[in-house]
C-alpha positions as CSV (number, residue, x, y, z in Angstrom):
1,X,117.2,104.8,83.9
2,X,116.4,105.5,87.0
3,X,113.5,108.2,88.3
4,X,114.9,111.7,89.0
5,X,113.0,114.1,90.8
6,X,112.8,117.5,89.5
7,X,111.6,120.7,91.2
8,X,109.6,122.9,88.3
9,X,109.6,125.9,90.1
10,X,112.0,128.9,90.6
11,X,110.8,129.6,94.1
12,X,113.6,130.5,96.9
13,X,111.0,128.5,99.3
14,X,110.7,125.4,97.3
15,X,113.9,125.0,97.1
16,X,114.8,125.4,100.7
17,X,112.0,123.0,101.6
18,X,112.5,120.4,99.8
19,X,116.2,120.7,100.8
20,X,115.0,119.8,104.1
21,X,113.9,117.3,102.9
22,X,117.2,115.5,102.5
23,X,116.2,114.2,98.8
24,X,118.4,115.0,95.6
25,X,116.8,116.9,93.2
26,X,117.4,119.6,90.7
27,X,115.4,123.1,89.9
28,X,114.4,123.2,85.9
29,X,111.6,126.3,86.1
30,X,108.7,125.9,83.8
31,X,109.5,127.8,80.5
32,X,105.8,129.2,80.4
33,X,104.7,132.1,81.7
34,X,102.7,131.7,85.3
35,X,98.8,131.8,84.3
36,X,97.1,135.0,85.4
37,X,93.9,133.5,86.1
38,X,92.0,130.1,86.0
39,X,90.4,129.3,82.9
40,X,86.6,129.7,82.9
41,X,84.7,126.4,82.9
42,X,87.6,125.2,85.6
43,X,86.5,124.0,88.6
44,X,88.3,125.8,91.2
45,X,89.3,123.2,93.0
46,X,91.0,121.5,90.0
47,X,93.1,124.3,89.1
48,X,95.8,123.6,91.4
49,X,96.6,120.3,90.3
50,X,96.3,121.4,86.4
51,X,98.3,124.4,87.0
52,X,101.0,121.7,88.5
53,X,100.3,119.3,85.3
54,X,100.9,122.3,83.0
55,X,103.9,122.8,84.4
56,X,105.5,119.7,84.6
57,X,104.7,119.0,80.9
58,X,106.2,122.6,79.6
59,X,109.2,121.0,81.8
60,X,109.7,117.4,80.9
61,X,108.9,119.3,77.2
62,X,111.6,121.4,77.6
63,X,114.3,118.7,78.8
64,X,113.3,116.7,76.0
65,X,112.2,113.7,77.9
66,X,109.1,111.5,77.8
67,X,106.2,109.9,80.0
């Protein structure tokens, strides 16, 4: 099967961007609820990318498909 890339975000922005980007791709929004502040012991500068990881998962999770 081959790789499909999907946008885990409901952002107007994202979605215009990556348009512009000229690459297919569909919008599946994470089903959790956004994070109202980084977890304490969290390197700040980590907490983009596990904010990103977190939602991907809850995504992939939700479409039933695996690693």
């Amino acid at each position: 099967m081959a790789a499909q890339l999907i946008l885990a975000s409901a952002s107007p922005r994202r979605v215009e961007l990556l348009t512009q980007t000229g690459l297919s791709f569909r919008v599946s929004p994470s089903p959790l609820p956004e994070p109202t502040r980084k977890p304490a012991g969290l390197p700040v500068e980590v907490w983009p990318a596990a904010l990103a990881f977190y939602k991907a998962r809850a995504v992939q999770q939700a479409l039933g498909e695996t690693a």
